[in-house]
C-alpha positions in Angstrom: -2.4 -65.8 -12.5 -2.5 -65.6 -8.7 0.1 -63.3 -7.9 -1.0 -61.3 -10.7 -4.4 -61.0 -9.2 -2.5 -60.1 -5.5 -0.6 -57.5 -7.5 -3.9 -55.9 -9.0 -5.6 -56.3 -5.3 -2.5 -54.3 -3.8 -2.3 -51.5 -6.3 -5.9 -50.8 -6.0 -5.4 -50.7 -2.2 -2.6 -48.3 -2.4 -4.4 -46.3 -5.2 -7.6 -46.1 -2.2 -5.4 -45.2 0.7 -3.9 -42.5 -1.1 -6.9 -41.2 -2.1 -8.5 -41.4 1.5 -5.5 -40.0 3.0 -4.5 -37.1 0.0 -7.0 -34.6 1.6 -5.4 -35.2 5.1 -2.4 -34.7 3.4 -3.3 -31.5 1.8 -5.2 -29.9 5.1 -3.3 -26.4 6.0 -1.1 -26.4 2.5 -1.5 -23.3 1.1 0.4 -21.1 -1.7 0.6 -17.5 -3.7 2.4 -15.9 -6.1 4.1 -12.5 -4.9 4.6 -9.7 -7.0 7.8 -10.7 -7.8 6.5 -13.7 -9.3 7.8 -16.3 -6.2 5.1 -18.9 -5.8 5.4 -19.1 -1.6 4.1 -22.4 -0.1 3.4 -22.9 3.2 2.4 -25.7 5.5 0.2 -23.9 7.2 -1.1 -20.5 7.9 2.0 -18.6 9.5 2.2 -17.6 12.9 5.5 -15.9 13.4 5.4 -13.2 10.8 8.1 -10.4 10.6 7.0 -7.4 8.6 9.7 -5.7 6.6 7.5 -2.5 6.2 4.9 -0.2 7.5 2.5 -0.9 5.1 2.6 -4.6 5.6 2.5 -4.2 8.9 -1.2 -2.4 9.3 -2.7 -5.0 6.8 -1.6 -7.5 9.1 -3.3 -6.0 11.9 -6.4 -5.6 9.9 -7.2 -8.8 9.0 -6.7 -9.7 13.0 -3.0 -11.3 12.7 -1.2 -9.0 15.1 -0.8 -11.2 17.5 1.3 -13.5 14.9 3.6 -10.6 14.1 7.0 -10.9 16.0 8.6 -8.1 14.6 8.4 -5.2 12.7 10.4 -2.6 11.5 12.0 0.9 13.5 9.4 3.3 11.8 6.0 1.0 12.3 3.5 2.9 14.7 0.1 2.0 13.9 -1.9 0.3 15.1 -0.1 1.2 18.4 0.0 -2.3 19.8 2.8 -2.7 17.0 5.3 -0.5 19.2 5.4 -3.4 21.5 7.0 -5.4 19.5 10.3 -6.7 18.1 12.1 -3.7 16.0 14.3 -5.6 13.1 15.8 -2.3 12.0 14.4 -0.4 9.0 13.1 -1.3 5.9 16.1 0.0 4.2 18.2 -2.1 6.6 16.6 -5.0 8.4 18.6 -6.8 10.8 19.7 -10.5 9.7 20.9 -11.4 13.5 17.4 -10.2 15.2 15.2 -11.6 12.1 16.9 -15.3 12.5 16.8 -14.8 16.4 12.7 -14.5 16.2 12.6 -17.6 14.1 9.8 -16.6 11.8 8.3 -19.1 9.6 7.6 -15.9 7.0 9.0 -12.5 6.4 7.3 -10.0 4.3 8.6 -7.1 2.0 7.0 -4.0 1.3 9.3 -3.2 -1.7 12.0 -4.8 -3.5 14.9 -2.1 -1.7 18.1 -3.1 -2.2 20.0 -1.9 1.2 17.5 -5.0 1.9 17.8 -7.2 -1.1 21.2 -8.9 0.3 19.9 -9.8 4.0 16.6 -11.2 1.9 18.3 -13.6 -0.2 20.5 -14.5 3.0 17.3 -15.4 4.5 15.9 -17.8 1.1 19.2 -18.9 1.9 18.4 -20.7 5.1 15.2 -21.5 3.9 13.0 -18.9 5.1 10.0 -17.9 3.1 10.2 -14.0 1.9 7.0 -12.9 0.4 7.2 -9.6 -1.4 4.3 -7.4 -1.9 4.6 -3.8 -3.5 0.9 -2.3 -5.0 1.0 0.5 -7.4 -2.8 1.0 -7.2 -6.0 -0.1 -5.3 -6.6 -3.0 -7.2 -3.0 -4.2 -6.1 -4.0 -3.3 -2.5 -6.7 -5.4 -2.7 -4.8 -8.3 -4.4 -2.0 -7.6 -1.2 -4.3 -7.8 1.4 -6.1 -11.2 0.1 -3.2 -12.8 -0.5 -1.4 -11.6 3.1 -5.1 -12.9 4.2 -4.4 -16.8 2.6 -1.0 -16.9 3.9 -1.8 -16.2 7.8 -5.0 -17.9 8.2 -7.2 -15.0 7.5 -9.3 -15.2 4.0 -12.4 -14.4 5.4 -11.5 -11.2 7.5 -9.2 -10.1 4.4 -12.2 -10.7 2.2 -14.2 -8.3 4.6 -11.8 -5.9 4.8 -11.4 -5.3 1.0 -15.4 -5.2 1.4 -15.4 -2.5 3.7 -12.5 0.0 2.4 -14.9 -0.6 -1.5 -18.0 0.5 0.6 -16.1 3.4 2.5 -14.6 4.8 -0.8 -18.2 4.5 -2.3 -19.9 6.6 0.0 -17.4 8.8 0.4 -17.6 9.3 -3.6 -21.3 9.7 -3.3 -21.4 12.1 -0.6 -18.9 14.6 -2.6 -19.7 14.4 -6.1 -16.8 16.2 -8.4 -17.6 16.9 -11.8 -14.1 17.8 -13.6 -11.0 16.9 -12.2 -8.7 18.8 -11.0 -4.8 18.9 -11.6 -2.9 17.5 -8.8 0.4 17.4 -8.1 1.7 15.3 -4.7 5.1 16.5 -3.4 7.2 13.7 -1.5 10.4 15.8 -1.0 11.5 19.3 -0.9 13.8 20.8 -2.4 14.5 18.4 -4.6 11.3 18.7 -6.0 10.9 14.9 -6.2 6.8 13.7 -7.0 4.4 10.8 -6.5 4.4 9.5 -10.4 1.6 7.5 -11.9 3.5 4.3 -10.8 2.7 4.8 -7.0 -0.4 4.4 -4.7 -0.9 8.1 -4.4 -1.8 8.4 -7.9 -4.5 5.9 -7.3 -5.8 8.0 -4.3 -5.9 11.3 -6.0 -8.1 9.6 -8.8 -10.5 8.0 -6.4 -10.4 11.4 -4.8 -12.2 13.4 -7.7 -8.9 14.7 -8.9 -6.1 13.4 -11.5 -2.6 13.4 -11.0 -0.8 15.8 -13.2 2.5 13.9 -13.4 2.3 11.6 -16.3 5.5 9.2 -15.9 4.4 5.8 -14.9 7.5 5.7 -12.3 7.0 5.8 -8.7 8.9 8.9 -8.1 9.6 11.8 -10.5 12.2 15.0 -10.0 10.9 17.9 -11.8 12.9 21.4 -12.8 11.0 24.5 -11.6 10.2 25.2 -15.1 8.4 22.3 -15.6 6.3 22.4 -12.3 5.5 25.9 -13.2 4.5 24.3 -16.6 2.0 22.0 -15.6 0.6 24.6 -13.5 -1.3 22.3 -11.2 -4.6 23.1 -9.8 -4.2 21.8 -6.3 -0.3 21.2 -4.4 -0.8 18.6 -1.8 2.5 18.6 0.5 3.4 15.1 2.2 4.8 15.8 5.7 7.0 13.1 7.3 10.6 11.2 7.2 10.9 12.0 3.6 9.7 15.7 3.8 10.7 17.1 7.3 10.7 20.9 8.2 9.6 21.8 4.7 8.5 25.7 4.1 5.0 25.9 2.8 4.7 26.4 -0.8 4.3 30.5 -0.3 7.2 30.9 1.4 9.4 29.5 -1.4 11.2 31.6 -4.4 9.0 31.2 -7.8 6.3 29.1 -6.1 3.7 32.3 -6.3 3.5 31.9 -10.4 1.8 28.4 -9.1 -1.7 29.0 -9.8 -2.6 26.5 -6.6 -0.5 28.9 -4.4 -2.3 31.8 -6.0 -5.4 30.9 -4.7 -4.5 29.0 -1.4 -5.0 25.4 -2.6 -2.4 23.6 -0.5 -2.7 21.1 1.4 -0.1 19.0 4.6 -0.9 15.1 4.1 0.5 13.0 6.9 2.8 10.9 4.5 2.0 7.0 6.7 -1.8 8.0 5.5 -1.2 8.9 1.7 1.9 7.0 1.0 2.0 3.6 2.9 0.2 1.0 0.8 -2.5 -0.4 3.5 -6.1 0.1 5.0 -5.6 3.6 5.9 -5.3 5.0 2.3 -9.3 5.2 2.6 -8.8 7.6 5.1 -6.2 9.4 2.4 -9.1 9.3 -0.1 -11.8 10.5 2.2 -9.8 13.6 3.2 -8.8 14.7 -0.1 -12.3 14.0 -1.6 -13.7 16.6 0.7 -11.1 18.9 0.1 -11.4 18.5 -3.5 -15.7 18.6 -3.1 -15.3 22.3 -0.7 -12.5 23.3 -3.6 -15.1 22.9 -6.4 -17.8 24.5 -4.2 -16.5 26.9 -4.2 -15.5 28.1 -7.4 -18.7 27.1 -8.5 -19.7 29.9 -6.0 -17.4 32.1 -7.4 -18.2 32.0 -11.1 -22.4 32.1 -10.2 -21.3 35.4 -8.6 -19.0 37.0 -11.1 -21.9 35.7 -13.3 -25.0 37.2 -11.8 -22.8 40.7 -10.7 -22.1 40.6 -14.8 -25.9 40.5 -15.7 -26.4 43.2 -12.9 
């Protein structure tokens, strides 16, 4: 009976120190699920980041983790403090030799590419954490930044952050009201005449933007024939202007484009391609632009039609 009653004595000691000690134990453990479905643990908040894309990049620096980032890749420019840093190759093709020789404890994708799929699972290989994060939409933005937020220490300025671009794009809305939308088309490459489907960020930014995006394929990227741009007949032709579209002609310089009624009647507009197609803080900056564009657009053809209007009852 005695060492049965030492036995019970001892459990319940163990059962109390592990309870006392378990939130010790716990302090700076924190996980998330990517978009790819990995749950990434961590022991604590990193602090040797590498960013395998632009995107992930300026949501880094957002949130205040800059200084944790130890490299980034070839094409990453903003914020500027960024081109002091580490370059790791592109996110096409990121560099195993100079990730492993900043010894990150996480590395973050911007897409699932596959030039960079092989040098990723190299790295889960050796036991590095890759985290992948690749929004389609705002909502996944806001899920991107949260979760980039848990994983390097910074809920609470991630949380505010979210807050802020919601208020921005809010009083932006407010400020230009739209009543119907118009058709918008987002070119990402001439001439192949490739466009931003309903499966990428831009659509998400033209919608927020007054307008709606006349592609209808839920990919990320769709090539059209001539026939069937000049089919859809989009109201507005936004042109993105950057590594994927370099030295393009503008839309009324190219053969056919003038049975476009958006060339017709001069509604084109250069996008810097970082601000409209990089997933991250900026695309409020995308949405105010074109919101104002599409407000001045809809001015004035109200304008227009109150004139044609009143010189018809004249």
């Amino acid at each position: 009976m005695k060492s049965v009653k030492h036995t019970s004595i001892a459990i319940v000691l163990v059962v109390g120190i592990f309870w006392l000690l378990a939130p010790q134990l716990a302090i700076g453990k924190i996980s998330v699920v990517d978009d790819a479905g990995n749950v990434i643990t961590l022991p604590r908040p990193a602090k040797r980041i590498v960013s395998l894309y632009g995107g992930i990049t300026e949501i880094v620096c957002a949130i205040g983790a800059c200084d944790q980032l130890v490299g980034v890749t070839k094409r990453d420019s903003w914020p500027p403090q960024v081109r002091r840093k580490t370059k790791i190759g592109t996110h096409m093709r990121p560099n195993l030799e100079l990730i492993l020789g900043l010894k990150p404890d996480l590395v973050i994708q911007g897409s699932a590419r596959p030039g960079s799929q092989l040098v990723v699972g190299k790295l889960r290989m050796m036991g590095i954490k890759v985290a992948l994060f690749n929004p389609h939409d705002l909502d996944g933005l806001y899920s991107t930044i949260e979760r980039i937020g848990i994983l390097t220490g910074r809920e609470k300025e991630a949380r505010g952050l979210v807050n802020q671009m919601q208020a921005r794009i809010k009083k932006c809305q407010a400020r230009y009201p739209i009543g119907n939308r118009p058709k918008v088309i987002f070119e990402v490459s001439y001439p192949s005449l490739l466009f931003a489907g309903r499966k990428n960020i831009v659509s998400d930014i033209i919608y927020q933007a007054g307008g709606i995006n006349v592609v209808t394929k839920n990919k990320k990227f769709v090539r059209y024939s001539l026939e069937q741009l000049i089919l859809d007949d989009p109201d507005v032709y936004i042109v993105q202007k950057g590594p994927m579209n370099r030295n393009v002609p503008p839309p009324s310089k190219r053969p056919n484009f003038d049975s476009l009624r958006a060339v017709r009647q001069g509604h084109v507009l250069f996008v810097d391609e970082f601000l409209f197609s990089r997933p991250g803080p900026r695309v409020v900056d995308a949405i105010e632009q074109l919101r104002k564009y599409l407000y001045e657009i809809s001015e004035s053809s109200s304008s227009s039609r109150a004139s044609k209007a009143k010189e018809a009852v004249n």
